[in-house]
C-alpha positions in Angstrom: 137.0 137.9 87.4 137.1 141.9 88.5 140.7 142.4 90.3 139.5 143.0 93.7 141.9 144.5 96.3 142.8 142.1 99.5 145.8 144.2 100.9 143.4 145.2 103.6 143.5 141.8 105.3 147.1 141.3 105.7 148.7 144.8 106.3 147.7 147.1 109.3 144.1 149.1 108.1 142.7 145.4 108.2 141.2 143.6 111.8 143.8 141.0 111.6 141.4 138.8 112.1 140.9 136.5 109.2 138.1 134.5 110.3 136.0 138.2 111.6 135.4 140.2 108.6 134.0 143.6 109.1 130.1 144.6 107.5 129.5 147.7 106.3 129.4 149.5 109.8 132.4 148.4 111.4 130.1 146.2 113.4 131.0 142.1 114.2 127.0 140.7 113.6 127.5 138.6 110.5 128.6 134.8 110.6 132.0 134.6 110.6 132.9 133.1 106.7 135.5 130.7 107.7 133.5 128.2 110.3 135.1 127.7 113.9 137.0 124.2 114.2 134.8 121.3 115.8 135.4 119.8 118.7 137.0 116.8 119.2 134.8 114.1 120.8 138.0 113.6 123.0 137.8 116.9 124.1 134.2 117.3 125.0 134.0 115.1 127.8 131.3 112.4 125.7 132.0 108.9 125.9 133.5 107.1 123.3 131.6 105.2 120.3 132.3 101.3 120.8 134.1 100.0 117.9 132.6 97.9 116.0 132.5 94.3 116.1 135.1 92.5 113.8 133.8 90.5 111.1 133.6 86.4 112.1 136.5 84.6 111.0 135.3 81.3 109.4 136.3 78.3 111.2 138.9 76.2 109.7 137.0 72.9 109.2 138.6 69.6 107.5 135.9 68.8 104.5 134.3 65.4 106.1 132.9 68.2 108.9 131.5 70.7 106.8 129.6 68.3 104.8 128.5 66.8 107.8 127.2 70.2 108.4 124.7 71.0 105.4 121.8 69.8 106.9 122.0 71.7 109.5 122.9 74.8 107.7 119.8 73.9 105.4 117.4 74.1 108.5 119.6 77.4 109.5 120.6 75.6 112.6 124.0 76.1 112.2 125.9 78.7 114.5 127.0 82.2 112.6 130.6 81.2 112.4 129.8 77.6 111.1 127.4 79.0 108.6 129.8 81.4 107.6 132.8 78.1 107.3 129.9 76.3 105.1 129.4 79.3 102.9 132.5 79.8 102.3 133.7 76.2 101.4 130.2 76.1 99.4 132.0 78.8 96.8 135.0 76.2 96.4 132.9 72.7 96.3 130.8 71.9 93.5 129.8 69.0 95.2 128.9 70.3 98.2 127.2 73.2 96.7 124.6 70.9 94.7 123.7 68.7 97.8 123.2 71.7 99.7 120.7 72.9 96.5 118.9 70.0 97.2 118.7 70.0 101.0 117.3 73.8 100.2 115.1 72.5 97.9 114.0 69.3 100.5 113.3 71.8 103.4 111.1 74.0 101.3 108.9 70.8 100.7 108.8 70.4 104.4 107.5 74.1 104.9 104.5 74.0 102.0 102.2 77.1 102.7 99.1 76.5 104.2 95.6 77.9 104.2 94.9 79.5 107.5 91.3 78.6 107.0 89.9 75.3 108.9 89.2 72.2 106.6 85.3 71.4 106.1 85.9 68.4 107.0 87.4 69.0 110.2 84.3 69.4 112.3 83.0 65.9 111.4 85.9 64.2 111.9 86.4 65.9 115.8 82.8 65.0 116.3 83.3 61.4 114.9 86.3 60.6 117.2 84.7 62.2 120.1 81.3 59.8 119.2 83.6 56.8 119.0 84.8 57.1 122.5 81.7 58.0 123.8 78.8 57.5 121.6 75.8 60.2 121.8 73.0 59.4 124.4 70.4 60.7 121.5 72.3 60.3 118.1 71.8 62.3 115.0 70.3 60.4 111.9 72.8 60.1 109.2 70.7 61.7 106.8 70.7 64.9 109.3 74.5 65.2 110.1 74.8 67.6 106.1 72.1 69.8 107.2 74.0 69.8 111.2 77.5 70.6 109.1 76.4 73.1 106.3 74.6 75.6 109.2 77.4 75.1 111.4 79.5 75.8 108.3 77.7 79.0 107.4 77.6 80.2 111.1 81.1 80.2 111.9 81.6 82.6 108.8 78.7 84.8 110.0 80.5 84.8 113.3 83.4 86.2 111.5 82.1 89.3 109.5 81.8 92.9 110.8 78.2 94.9 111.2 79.0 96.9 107.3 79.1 93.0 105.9 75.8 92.3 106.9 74.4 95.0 103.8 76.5 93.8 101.3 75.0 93.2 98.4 74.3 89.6 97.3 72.2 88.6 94.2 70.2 85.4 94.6 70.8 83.4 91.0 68.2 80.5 89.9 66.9 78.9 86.6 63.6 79.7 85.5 62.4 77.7 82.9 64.5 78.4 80.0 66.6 81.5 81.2 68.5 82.4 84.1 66.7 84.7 87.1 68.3 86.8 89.8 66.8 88.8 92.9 69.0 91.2 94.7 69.5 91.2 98.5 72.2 91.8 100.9 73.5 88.7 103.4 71.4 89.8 106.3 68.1 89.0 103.6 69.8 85.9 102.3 69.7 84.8 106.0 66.0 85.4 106.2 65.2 83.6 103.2 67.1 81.0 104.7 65.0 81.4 107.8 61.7 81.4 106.3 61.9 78.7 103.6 63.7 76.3 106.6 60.6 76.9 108.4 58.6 74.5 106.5 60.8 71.9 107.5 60.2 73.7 111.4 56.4 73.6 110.9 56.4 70.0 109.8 58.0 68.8 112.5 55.0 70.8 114.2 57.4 73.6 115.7 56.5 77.4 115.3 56.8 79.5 111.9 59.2 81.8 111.4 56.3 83.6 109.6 53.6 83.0 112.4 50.2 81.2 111.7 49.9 83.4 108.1 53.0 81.9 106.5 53.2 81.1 103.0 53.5 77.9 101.2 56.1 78.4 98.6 59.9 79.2 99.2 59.6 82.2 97.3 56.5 83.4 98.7 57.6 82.6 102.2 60.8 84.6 101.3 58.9 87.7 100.1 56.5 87.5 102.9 59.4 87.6 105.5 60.7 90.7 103.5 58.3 92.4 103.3 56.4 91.6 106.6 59.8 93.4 108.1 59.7 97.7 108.8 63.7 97.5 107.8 65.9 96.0 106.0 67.2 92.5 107.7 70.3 93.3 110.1 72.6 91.3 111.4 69.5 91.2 114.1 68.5 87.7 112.0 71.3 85.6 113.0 69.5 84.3 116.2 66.1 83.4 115.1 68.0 81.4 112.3 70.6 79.8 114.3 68.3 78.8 117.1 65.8 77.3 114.6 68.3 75.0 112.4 69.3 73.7 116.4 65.5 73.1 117.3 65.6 71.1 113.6 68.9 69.0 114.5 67.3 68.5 118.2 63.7 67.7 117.3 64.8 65.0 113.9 67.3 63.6 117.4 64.8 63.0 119.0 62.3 61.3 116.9 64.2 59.0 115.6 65.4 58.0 112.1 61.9 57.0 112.0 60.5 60.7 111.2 62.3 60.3 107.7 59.3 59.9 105.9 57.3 62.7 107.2 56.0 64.5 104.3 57.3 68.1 104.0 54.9 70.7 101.6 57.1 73.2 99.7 53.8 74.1 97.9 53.8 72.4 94.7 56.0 69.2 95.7 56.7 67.4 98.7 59.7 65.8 99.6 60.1 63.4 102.8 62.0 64.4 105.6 65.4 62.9 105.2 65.1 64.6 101.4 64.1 67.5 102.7 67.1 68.1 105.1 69.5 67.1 102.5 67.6 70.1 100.1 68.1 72.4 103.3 71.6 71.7 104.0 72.6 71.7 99.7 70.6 75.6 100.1 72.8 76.6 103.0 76.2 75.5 101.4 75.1 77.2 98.2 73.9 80.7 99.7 77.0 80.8 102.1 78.8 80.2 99.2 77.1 84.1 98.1 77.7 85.3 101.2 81.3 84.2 101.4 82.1 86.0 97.6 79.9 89.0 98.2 82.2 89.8 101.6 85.7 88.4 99.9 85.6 84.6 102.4 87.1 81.8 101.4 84.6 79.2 101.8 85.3 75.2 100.5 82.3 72.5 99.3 80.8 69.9 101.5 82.5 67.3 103.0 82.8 64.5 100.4 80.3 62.1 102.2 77.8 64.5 102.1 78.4 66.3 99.1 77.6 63.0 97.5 74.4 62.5 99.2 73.2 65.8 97.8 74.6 64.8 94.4 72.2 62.0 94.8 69.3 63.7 95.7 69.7 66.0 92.9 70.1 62.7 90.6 67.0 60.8 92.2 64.6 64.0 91.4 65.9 64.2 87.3 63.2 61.9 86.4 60.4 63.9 87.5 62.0 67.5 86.4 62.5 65.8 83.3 58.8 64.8 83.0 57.7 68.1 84.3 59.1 69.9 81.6 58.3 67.4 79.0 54.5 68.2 80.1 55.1 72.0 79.9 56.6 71.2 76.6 59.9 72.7 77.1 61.6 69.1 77.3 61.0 66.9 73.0 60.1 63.2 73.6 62.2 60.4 72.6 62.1 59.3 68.9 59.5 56.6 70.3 57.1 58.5 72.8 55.8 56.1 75.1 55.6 55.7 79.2 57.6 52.8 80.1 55.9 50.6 82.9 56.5 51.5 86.5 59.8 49.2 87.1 60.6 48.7 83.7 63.8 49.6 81.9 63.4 51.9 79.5 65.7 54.6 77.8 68.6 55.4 80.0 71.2 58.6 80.2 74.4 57.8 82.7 75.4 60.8 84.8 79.2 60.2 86.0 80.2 63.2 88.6 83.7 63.1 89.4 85.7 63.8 92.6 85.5 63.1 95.9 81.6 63.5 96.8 80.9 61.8 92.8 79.5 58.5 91.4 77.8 57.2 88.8 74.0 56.8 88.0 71.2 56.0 85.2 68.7 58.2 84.9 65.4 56.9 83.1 64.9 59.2 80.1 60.6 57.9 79.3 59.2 57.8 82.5 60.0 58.5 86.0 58.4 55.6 87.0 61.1 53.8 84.7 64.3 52.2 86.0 67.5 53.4 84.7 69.1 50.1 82.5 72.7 50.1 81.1 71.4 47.9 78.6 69.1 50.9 77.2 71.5 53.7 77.8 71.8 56.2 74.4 73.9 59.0 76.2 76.9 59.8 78.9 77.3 62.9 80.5 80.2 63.6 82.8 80.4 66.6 85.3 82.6 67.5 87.9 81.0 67.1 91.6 81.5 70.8 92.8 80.3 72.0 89.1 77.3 69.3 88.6 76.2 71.3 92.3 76.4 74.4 91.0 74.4 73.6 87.6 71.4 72.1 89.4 71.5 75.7 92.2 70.8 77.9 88.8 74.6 79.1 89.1 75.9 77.6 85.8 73.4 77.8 82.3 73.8 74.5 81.0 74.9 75.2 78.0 77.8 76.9 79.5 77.9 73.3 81.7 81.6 72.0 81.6 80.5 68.5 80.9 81.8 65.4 78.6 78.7 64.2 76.1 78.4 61.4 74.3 75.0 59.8 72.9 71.9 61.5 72.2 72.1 65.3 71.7 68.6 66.0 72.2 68.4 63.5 76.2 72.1 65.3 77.2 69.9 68.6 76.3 66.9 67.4 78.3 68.7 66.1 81.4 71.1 69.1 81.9 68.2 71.9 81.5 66.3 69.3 84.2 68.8 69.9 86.4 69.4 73.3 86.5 65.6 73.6 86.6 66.2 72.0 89.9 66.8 75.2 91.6 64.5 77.8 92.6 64.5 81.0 94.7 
């Protein structure tokens, strides 16, 4: 440190004041260095700051009462000063301490977290209670009510997504033969695909085509024809035509009757009868809103069991004939004793078990579909989940990727699981 001379501030050639020094001109314009005392709050005329609040005092409780009250303090109903009395006694009471663990642990049972989304069930079960106390003046034949579900299903999360949504991308999957196939879209085309292929359910039933009096025959050529018959890209625009022509479908099977079931409906190369060809509709819904639903982030749940398992059993009525199909094309080897089995006859048999709710159990004739599935002849078991079984015969899971129990004959599991995802199409 320099030795630097401070006489000046306490003898006469200084201010004599300490808390003014002088600049360099004799002037009084810099900060004083020494700040000016506050003032006091008291002083200032402000009010005064409430004191705070003392901390609660815990109640002195005998032990029989505090015990008493940890199930209350469990469910936080307890007042602050008795919680704060069952705190504290809970640091000195090992016994209390563990049944108040468990009451914790009991109450967070009670409170289980919960999807906010509505169950898939929920819709037939309100509409079954409100049939029971007053049954519909024109009821809808049972084999109609998955097709009624699955597009009310799939409207209700339309409903729900913005205008952007409508042009996200969404990649139609299928099996085609031997190998997977894929066409790209967004959800505003998979709703006119959905459109234009339930139209030949519409024109059947003799109402108007979606695709006017030049419509295609086959779902994918309907489906292109739409596409390309349109100046823009599908909007959200589609949503009406659609929904107004699965409620003509519901209204028009209504009011014919479950009669009308066996009305013959073209997709081109195969026909199916009505009741079939609702249940095809309604599994093609579930399975394209399920695209929808992942392409825009939705949570979106399978079928109600009842129904799931009538499409599980359309699926396992029509193995037979895929099977033979591709045994003609010679993608599919005959058994080690080629032969057609009579018409009604047992013959060869493999059993499909599907699991869960919407599951069951069938045989599925292996030499003719003609045949009759026969325990007695059964060389193979193949077991699938319900959800997954679904998703192999829409073309969404290869089947050798197919999360399925096998036992038997390599070669018929081989057949009957390449049969079924050659099920799906466009």
């Amino acid at each position: 440190m320099t030795g630097a001379d401070f006489s000046g501030a306490r003898d006469g050639t200084g201010s004599g004041d300490g808390d003014v020094p002088r600049d360099g001109g004799g002037g009084r314009n810099r900060p004083p260095r020494i700040p000016l005392p506050r003032t006091s709050v008291e002083d200032g005329g402000q009010p005064l700051p409430e004191p705070p609040e003392p901390p609660p005092v815990p109640l002195e409780l005998p032990h029989d009462v505090l015990k008493s009250l940890l199930g209350a303090w469990a469910l936080a109903a307890c007042s602050t000063a008795e919680s704060l009395a069952v705190e504290v006694h809970l640091g000195d009471c090992g016994a209390c301490a563990d049944e108040a663990r468990r009451l914790r642990e009991a109450v967070g049972l009670l409170h289980q977290p919960e999807s906010l989304d509505l169950d898939p069930g929920l819709r037939t079960r309100v509409l079954e209670a409100c049939l029971d106390r007053r049954p519909a003046r024109i009821p809808l034949p049972a084999w109609a009510g998955p097709y009624d579900a699955e597009t009310a299903r799939l409207d209700a999360l339309l409903q729900d997504i913005g205008d952007a949504e409508w042009h996200a991308p969404v990649r139609l999957r299928w099996f085609d033969g031997e190998v997977p196939a894929s066409r790209r879209t967004t959800v505003a085309g998979v709703i006119a695909h959905l459109l234009s292929v339930d139209g030949l359910v519409a024109t059947a039933l003799g109402l108007e085509d979606p695709l006017g009096a030049a419509g295609a025959q086959g779902p994918a050529a309907r489906t292109e024809a739409f596409w390309q018959a349109s100046h823009f890209p599908p909007t959200r625009a589609v949503r009406l035509p659609w929904r107004e022509q699965s409620h003509r479908l519901v209204q028009t099977v209504s009011f014919t009757g479950g009669g009308a079931g066996r009305l013959g409906v073209s997709y081109g190369d195969f026909e199916l009868p009505l009741h079939d060809a609702m249940l095809d509709r309604a599994f093609e819904c579930w399975v394209h809103a399920e695209d929808i639903a992942e392409a825009v982030d939705y949570p979106y749940g399978p079928p109600a069991p009842r129904h799931l398992h009538r499409m599980i059993d359309l699926a396992a009525r029509m193995l037979p004939i895929a099977l033979a199909a591709r045994r003609q094309a010679g993608l599919a080897a005959p058994g080690p004793t080629p032969h057609l089995v009579p018409a009604g006859q047992p013959g060869r048999s493999l059993r499909l078990e599907i699991e869960g709710s919407g599951g069951g159990e069938w045989l599925i004739p292996l030499d003719s579909p003609g045949a009759v599935g026969s325990a007695d002849h059964e060389v193979a078991h193949v077991a699938l989940d319900d959800v997954e079984f679904c998703r192999l015969a829409a073309g969404h899971v290869p089947p050798e990727d197919a999360a399925a129990g096998q036992l038997g004959d390599r070669a018929a599991i081989r057949d009957v699981l390449f049969a079924a995802a050659s099920l799906s199409r466009m």
